[in-house]
Backbone atoms as SQL, in Angstrom:
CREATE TABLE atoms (id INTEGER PRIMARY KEY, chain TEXT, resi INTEGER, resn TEXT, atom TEXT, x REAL, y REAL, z REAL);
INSERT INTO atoms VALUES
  (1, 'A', 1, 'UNK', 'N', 9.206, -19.671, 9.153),
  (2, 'A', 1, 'UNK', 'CA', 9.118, -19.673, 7.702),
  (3, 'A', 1, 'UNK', 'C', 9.875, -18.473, 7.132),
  (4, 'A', 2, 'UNK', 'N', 10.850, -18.503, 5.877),
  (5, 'A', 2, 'UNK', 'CA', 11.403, -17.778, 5.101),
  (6, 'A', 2, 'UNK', 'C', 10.103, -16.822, 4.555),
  (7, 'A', 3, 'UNK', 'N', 10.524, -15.773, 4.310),
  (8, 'A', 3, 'UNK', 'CA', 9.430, -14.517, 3.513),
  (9, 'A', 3, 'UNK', 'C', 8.825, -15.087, 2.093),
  (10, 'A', 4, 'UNK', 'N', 9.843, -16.387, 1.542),
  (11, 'A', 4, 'UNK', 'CA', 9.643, -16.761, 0.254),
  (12, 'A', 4, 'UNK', 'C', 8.259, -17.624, 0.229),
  (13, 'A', 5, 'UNK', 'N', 8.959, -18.412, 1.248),
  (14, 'A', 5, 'UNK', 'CA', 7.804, -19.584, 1.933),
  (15, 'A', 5, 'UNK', 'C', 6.692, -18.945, 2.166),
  (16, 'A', 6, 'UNK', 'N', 6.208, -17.928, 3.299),
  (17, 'A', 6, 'UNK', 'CA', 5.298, -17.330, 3.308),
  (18, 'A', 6, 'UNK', 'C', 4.203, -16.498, 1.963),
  (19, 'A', 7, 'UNK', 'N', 5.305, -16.613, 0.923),
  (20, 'A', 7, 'UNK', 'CA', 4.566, -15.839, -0.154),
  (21, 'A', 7, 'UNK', 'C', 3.904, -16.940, -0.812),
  (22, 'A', 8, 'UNK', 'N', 5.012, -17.876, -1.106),
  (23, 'A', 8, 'UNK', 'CA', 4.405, -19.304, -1.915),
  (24, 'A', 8, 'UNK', 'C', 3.224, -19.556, -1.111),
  (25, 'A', 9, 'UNK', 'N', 3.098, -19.408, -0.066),
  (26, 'A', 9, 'UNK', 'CA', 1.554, -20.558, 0.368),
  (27, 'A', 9, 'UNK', 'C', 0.493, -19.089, 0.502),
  (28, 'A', 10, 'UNK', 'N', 0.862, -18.251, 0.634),
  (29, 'A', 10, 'UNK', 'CA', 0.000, -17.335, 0.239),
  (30, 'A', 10, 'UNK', 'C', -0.598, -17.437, -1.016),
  (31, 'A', 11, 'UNK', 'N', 0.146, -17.777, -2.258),
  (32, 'A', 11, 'UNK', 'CA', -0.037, -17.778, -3.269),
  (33, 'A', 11, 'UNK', 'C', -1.088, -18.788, -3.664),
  (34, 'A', 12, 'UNK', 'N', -0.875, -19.898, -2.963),
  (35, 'A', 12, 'UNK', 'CA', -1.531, -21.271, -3.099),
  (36, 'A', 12, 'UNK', 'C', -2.738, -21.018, -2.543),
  (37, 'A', 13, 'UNK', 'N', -3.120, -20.719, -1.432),
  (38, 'A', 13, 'UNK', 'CA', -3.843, -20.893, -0.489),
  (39, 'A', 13, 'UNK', 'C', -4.854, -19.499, -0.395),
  (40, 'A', 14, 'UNK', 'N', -4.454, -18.427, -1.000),
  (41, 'A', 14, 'UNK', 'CA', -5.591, -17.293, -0.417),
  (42, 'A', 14, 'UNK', 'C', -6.730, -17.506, -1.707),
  (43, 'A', 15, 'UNK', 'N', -7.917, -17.526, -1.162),
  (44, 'A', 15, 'UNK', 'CA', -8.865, -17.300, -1.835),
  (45, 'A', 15, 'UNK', 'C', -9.184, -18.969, -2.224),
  (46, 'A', 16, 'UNK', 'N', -8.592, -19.723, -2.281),
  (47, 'A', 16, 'UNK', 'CA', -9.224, -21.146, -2.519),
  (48, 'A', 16, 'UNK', 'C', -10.019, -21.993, -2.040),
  (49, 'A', 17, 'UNK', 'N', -10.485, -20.913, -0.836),
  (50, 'A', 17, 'UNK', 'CA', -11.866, -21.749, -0.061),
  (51, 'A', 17, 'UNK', 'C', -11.592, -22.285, 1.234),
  (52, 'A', 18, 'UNK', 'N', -10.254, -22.761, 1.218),
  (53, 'A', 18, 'UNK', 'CA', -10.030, -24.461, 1.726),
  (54, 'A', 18, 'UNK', 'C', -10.422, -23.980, 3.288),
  (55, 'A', 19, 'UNK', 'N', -10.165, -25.123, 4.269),
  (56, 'A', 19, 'UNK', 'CA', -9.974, -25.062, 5.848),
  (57, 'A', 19, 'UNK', 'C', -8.881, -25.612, 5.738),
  (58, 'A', 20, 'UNK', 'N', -8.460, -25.083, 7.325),
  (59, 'A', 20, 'UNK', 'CA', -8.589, -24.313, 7.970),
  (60, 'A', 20, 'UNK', 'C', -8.415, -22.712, 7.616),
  (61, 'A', 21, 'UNK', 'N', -9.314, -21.454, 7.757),
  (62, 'A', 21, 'UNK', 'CA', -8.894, -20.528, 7.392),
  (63, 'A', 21, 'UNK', 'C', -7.914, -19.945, 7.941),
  (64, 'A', 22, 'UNK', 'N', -7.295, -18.981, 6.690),
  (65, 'A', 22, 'UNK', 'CA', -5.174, -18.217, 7.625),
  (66, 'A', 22, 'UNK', 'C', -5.595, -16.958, 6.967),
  (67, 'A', 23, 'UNK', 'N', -5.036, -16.517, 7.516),
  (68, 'A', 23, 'UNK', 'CA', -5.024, -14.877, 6.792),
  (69, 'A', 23, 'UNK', 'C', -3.617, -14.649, 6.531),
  (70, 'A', 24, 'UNK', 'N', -3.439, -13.000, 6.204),
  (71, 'A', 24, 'UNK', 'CA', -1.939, -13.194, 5.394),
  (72, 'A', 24, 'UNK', 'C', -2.045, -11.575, 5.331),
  (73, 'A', 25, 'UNK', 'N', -1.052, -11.083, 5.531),
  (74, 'A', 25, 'UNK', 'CA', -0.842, -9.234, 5.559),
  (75, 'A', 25, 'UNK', 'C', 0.304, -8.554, 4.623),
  (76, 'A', 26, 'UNK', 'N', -0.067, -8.491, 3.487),
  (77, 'A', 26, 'UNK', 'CA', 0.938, -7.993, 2.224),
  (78, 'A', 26, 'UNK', 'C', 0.704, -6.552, 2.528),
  (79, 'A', 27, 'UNK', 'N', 2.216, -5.849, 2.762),
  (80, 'A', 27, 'UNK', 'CA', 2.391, -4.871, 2.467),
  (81, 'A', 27, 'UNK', 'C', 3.422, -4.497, 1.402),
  (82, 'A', 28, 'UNK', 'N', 3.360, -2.932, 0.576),
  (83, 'A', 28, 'UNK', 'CA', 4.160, -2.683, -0.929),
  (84, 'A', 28, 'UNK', 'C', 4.187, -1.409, -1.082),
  (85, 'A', 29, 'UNK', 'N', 4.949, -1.264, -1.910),
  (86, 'A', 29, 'UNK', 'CA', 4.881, 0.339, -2.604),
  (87, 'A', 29, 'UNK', 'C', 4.482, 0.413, -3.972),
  (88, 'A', 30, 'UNK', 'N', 2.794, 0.111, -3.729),
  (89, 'A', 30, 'UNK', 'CA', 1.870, 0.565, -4.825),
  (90, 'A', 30, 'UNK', 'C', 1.080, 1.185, -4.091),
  (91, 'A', 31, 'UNK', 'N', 0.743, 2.278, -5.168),
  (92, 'A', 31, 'UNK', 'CA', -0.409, 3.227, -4.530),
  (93, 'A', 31, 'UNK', 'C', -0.571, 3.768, -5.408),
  (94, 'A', 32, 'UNK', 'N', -1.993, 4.404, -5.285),
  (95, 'A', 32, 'UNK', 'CA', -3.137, 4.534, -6.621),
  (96, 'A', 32, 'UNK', 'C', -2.762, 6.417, -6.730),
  (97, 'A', 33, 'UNK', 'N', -3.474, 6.279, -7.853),
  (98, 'A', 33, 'UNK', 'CA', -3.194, 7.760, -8.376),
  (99, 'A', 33, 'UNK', 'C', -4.733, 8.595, -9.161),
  (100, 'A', 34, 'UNK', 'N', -4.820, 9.688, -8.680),
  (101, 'A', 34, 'UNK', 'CA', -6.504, 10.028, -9.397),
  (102, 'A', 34, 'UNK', 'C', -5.662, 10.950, -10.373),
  (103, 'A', 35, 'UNK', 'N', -4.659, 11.235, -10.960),
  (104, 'A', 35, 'UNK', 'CA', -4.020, 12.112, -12.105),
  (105, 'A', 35, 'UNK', 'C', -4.183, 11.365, -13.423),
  (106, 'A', 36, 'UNK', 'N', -3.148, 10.445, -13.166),
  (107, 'A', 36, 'UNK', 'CA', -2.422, 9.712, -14.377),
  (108, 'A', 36, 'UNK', 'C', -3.642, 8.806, -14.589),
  (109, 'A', 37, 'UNK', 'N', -4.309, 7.804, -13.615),
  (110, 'A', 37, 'UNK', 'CA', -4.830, 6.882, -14.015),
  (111, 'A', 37, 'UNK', 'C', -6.699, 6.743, -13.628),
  (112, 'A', 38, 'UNK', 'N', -7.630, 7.317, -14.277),
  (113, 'A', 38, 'UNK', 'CA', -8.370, 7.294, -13.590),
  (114, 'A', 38, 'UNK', 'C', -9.747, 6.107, -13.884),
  (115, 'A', 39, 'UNK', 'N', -8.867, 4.976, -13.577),
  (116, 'A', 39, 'UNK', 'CA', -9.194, 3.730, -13.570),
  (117, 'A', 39, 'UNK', 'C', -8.841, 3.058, -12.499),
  (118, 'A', 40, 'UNK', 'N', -8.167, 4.203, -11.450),
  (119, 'A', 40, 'UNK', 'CA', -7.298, 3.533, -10.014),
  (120, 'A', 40, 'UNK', 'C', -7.020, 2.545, -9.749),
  (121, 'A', 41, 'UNK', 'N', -6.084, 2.194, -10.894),
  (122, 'A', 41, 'UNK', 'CA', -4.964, 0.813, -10.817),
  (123, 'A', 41, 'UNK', 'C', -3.864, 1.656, -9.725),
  (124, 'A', 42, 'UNK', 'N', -3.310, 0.823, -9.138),
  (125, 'A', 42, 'UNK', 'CA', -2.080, 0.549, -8.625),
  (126, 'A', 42, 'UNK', 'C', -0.877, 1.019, -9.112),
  (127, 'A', 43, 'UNK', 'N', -0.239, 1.805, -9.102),
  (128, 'A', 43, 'UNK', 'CA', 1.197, 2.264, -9.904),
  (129, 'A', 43, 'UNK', 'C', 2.301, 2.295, -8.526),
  (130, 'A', 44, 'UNK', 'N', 3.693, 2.017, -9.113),
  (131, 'A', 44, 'UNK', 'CA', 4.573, 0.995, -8.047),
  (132, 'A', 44, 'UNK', 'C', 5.335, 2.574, -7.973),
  (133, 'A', 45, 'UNK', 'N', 5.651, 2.723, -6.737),
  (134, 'A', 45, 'UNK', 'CA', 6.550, 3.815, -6.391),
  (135, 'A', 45, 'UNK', 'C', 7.811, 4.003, -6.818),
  (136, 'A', 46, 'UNK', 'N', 8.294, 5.421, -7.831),
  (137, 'A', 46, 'UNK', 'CA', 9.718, 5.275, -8.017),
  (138, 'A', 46, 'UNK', 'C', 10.485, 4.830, -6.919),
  (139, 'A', 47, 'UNK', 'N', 11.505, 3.798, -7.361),
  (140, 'A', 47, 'UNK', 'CA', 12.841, 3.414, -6.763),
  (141, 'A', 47, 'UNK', 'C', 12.531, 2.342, -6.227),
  (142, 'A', 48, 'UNK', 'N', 11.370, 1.631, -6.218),
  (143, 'A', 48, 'UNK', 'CA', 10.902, 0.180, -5.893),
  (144, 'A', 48, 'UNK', 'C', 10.984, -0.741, -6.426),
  (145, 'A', 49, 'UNK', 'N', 10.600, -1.839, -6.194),
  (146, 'A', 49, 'UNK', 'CA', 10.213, -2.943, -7.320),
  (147, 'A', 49, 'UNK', 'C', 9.261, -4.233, -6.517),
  (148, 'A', 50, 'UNK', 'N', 8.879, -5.158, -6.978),
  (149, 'A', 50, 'UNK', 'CA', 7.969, -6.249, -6.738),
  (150, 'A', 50, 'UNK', 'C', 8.909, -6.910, -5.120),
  (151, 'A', 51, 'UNK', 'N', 10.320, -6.419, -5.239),
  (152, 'A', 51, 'UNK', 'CA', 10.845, -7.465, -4.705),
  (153, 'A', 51, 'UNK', 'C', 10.984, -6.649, -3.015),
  (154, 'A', 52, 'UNK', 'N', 10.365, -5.389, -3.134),
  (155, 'A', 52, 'UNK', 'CA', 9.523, -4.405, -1.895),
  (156, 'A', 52, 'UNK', 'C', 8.300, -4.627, -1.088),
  (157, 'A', 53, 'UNK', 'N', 7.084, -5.891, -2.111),
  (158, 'A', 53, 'UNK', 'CA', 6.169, -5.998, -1.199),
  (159, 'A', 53, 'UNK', 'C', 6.948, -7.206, 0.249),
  (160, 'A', 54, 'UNK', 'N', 5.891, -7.185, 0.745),
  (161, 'A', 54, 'UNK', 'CA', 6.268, -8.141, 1.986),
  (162, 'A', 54, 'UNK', 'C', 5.411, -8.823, 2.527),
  (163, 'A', 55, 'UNK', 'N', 5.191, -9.945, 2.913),
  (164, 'A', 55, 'UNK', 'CA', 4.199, -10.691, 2.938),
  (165, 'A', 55, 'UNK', 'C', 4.213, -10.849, 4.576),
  (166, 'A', 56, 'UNK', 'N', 3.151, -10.848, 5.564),
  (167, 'A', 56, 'UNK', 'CA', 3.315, -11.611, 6.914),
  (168, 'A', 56, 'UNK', 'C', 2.026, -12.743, 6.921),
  (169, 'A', 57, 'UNK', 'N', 2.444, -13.587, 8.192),
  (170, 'A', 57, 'UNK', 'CA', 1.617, -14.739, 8.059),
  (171, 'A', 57, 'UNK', 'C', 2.031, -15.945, 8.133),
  (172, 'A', 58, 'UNK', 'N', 1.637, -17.009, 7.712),
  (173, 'A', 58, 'UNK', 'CA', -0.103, -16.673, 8.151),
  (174, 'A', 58, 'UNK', 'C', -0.423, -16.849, 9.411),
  (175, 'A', 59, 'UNK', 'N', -1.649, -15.853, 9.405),
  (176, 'A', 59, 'UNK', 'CA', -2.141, -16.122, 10.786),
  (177, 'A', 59, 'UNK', 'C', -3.668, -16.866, 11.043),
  (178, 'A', 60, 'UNK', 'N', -3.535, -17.305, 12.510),
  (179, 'A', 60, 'UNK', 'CA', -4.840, -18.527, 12.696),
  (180, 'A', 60, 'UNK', 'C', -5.999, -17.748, 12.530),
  (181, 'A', 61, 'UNK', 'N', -6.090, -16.489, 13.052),
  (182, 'A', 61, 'UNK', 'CA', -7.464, -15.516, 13.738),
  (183, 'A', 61, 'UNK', 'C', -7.274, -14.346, 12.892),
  (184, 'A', 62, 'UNK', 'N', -8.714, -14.048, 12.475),
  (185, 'A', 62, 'UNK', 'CA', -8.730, -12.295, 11.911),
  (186, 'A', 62, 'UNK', 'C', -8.180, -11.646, 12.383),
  (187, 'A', 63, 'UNK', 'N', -8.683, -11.432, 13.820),
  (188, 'A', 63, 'UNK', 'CA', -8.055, -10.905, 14.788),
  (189, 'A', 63, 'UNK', 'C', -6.419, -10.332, 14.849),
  (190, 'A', 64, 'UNK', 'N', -5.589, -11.465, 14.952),
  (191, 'A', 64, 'UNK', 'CA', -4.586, -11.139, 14.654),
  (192, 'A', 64, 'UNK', 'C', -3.877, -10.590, 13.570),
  (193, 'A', 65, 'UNK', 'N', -4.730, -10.796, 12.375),
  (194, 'A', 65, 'UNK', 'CA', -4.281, -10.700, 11.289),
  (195, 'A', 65, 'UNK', 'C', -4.126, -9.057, 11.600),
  (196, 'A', 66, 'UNK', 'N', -5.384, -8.605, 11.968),
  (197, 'A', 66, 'UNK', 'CA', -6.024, -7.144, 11.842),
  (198, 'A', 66, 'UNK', 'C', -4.993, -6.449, 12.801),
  (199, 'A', 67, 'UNK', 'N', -4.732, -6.895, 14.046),
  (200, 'A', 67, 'UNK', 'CA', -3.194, -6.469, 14.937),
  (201, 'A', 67, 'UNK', 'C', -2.163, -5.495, 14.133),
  (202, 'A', 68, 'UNK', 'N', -1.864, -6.918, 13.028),
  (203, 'A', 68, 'UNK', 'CA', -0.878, -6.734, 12.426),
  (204, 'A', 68, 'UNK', 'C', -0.974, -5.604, 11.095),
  (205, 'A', 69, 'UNK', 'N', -2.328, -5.649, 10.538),
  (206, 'A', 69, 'UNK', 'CA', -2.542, -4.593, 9.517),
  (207, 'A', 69, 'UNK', 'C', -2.555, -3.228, 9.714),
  (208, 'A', 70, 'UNK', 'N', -2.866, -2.859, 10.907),
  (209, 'A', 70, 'UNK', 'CA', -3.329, -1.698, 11.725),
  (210, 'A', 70, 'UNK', 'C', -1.685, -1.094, 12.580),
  (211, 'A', 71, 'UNK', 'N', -1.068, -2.478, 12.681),
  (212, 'A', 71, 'UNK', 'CA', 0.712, -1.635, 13.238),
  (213, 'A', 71, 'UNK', 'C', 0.873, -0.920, 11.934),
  (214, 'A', 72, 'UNK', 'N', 0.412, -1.687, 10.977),
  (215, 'A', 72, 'UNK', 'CA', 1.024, -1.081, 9.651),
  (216, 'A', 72, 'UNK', 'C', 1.083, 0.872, 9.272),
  (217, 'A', 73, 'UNK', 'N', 2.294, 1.491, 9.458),
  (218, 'A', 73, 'UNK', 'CA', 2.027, 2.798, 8.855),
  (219, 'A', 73, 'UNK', 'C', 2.265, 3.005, 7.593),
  (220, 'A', 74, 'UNK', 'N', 0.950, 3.709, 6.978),
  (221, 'A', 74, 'UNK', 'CA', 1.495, 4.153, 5.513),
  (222, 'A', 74, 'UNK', 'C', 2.610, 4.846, 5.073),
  (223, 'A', 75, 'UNK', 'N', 3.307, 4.770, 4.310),
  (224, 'A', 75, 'UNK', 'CA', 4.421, 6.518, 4.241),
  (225, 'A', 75, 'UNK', 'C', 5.022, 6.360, 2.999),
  (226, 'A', 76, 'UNK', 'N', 4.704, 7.027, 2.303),
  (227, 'A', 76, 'UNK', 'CA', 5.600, 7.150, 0.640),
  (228, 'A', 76, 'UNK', 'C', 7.093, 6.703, 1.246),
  (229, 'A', 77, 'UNK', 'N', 7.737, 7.674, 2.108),
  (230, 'A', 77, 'UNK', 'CA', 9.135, 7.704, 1.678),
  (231, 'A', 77, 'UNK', 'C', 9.646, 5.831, 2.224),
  (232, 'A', 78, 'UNK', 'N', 8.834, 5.628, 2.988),
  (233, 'A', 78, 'UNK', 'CA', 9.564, 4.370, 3.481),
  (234, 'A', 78, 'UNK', 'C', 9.455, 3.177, 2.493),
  (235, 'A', 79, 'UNK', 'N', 8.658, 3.750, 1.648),
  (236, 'A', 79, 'UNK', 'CA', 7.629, 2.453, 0.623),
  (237, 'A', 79, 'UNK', 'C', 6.570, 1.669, 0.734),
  (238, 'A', 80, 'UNK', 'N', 6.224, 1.969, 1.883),
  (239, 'A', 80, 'UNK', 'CA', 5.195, 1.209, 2.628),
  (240, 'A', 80, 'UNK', 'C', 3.928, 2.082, 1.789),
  (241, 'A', 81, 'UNK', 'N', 2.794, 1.845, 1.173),
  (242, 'A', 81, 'UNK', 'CA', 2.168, 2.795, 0.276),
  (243, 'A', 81, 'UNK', 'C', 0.849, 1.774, 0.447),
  (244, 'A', 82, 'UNK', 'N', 0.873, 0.429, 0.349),
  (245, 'A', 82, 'UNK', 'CA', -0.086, -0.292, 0.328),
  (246, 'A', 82, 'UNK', 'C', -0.098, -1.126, 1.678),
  (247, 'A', 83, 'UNK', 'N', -1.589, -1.615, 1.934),
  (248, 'A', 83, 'UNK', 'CA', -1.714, -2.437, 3.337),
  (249, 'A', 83, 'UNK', 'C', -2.921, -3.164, 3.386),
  (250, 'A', 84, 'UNK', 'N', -2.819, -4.521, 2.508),
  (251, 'A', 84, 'UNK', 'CA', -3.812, -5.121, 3.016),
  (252, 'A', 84, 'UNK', 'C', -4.345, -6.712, 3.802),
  (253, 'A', 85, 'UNK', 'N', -5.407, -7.417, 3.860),
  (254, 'A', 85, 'UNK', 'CA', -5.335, -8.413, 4.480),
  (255, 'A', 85, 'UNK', 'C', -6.366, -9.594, 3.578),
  (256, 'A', 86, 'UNK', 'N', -5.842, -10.987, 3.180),
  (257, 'A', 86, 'UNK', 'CA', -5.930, -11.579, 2.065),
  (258, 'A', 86, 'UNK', 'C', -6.461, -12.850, 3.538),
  (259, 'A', 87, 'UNK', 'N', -7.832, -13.692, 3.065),
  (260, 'A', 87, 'UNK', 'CA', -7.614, -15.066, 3.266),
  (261, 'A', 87, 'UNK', 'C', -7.863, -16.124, 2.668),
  (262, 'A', 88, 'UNK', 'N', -8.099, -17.439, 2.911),
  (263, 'A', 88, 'UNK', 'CA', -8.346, -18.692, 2.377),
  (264, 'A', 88, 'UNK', 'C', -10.124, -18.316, 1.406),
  (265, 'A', 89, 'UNK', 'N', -10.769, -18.135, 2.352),
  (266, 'A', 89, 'UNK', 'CA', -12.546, -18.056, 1.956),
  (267, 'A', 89, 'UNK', 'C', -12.472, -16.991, 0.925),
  (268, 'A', 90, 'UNK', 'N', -12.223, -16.088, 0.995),
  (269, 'A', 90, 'UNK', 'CA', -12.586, -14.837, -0.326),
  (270, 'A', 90, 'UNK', 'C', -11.523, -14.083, -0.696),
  (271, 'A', 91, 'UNK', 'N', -9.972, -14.363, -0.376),
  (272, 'A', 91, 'UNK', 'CA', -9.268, -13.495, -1.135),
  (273, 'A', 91, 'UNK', 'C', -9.229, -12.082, -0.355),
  (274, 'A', 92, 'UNK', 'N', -9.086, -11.006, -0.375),
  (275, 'A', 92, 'UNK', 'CA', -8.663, -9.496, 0.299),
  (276, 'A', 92, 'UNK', 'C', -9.854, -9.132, 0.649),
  (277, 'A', 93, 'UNK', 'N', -10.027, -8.843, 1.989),
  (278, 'A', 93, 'UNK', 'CA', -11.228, -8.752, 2.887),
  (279, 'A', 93, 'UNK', 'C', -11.086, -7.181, 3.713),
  (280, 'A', 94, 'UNK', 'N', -9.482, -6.691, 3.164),
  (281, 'A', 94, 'UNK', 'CA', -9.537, -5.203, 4.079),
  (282, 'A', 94, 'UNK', 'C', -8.324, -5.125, 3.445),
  (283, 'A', 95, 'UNK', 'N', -8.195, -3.346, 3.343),
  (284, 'A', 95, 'UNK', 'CA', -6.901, -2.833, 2.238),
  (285, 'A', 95, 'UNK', 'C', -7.166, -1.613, 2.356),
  (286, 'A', 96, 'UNK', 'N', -5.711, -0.849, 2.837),
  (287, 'A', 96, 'UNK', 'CA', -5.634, 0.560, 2.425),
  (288, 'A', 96, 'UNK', 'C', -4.360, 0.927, 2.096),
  (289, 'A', 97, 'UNK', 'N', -4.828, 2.212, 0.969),
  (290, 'A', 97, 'UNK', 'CA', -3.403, 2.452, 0.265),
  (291, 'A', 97, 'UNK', 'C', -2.960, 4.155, 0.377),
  (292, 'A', 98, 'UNK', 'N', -2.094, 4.561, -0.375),
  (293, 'A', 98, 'UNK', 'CA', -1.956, 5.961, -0.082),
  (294, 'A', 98, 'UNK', 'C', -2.240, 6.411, -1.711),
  (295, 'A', 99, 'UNK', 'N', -2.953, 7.424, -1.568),
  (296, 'A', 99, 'UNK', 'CA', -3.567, 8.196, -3.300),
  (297, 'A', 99, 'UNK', 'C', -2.979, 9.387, -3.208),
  (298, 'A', 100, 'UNK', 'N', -2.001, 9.572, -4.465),
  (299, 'A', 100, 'UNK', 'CA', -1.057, 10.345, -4.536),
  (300, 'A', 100, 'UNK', 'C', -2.137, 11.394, -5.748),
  (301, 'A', 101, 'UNK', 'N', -2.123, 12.783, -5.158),
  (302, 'A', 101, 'UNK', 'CA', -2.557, 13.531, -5.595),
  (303, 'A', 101, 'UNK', 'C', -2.376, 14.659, -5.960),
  (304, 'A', 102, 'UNK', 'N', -2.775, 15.522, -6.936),
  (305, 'A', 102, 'UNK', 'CA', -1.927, 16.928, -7.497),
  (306, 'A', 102, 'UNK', 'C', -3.001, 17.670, -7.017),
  (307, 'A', 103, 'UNK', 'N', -2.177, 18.893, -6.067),
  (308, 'A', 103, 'UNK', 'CA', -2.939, 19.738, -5.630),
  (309, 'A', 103, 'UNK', 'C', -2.388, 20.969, -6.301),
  (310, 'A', 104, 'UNK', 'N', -3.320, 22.208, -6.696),
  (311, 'A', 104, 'UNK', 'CA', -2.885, 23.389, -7.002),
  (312, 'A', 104, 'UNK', 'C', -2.755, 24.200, -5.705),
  (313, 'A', 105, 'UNK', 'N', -1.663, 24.816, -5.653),
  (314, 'A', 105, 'UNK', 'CA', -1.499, 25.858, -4.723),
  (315, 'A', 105, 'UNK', 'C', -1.179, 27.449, -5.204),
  (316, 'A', 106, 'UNK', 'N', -2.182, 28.319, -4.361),
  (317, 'A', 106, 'UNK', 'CA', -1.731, 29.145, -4.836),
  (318, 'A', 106, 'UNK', 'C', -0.556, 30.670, -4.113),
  (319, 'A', 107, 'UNK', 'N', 0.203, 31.289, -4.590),
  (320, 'A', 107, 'UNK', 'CA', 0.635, 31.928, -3.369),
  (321, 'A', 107, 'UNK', 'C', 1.266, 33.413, -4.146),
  (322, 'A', 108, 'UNK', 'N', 1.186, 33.992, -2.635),
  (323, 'A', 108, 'UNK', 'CA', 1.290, 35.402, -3.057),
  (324, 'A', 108, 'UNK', 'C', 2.859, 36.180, -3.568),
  (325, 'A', 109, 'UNK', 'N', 3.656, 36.562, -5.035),
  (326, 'A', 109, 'UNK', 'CA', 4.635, 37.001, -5.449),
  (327, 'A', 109, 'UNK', 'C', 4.246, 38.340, -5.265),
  (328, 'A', 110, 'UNK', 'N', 5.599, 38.896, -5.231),
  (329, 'A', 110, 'UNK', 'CA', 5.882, 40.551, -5.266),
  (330, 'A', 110, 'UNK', 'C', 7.224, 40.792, -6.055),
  (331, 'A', 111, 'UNK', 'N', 7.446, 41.930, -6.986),
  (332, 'A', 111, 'UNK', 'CA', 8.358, 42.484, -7.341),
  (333, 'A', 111, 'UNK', 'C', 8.245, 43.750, -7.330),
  (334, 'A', 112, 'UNK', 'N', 9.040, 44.393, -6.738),
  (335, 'A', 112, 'UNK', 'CA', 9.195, 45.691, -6.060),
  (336, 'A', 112, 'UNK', 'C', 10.658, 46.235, -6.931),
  (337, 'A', 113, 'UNK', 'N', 10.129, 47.744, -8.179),
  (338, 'A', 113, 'UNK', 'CA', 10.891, 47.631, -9.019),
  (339, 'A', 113, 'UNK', 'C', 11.186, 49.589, -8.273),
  (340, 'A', 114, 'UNK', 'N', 10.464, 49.435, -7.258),
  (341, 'A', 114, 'UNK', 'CA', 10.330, 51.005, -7.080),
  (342, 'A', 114, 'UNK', 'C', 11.595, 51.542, -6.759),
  (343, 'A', 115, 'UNK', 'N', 12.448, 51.044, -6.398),
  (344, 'A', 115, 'UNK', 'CA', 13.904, 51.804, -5.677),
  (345, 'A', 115, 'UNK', 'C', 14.976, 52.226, -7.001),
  (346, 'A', 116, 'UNK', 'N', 14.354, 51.695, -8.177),
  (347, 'A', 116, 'UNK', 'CA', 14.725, 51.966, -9.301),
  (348, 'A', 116, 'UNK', 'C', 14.353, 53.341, -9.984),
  (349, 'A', 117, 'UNK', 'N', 13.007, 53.308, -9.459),
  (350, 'A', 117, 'UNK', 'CA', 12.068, 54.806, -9.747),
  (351, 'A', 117, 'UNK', 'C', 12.115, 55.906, -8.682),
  (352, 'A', 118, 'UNK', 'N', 12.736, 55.586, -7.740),
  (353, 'A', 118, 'UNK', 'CA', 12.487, 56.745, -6.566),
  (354, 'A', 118, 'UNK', 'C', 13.681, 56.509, -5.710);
């Protein structure tokens, strides 16, 4: 199956109940933010777009599905930011993302004006 194909029946098929159950492993570059949004929606990584997530699948067994979620590495720079696993019975059953966060740091300056004075 084409990546397109795989998305379309993802689309159709996750969360609609039906049998046989498939699972399905979307990965993207969205990832949540506790700064800007603290309603922790999803915000899409500069230099990305929709056409970055990636769909795998489907697969017969959790099992496998979970294989495949778990190769998954997170990493801002690659775009990979989101990772989760979607099926037929309830829709996203396991998901992790990367939470981009502002840390204060603090560190020690010196200006040394003495060679001026002595």
């Amino acid at each position: 199956m084409t990546q397109q194909e795989i998305k379309e029946m993802a689309k159709r098929v996750v969360g609609d109940g039906g049998t046989p159950n498939k699972w399905f492993v979307t990965t993207g570059p969205y990832y949540r933010s506790n700064v800007s949004n603290p309603d922790w929606e999803f915000e899409l990584m500069d230099g990305y777009s929709e056409k970055d997530v990636y769909t795998y699948g489907p697969f017969d067994t959790y099992e496998d599905a979970v294989d495949c979620y778990e190769a998954e590495t997170l990493y801002a720079d690659s775009g990979v930011c989101q990772a989760f696993i979607e099926d037929r019975k309830c829709g996203t059953v396991r998901e992790k993302w990367l939470t981009k966060k502002v840390v204060v740091e603090y560190e020690e300056d010196e200006v040394d004006h003495s060679k001026i004075f002595y």
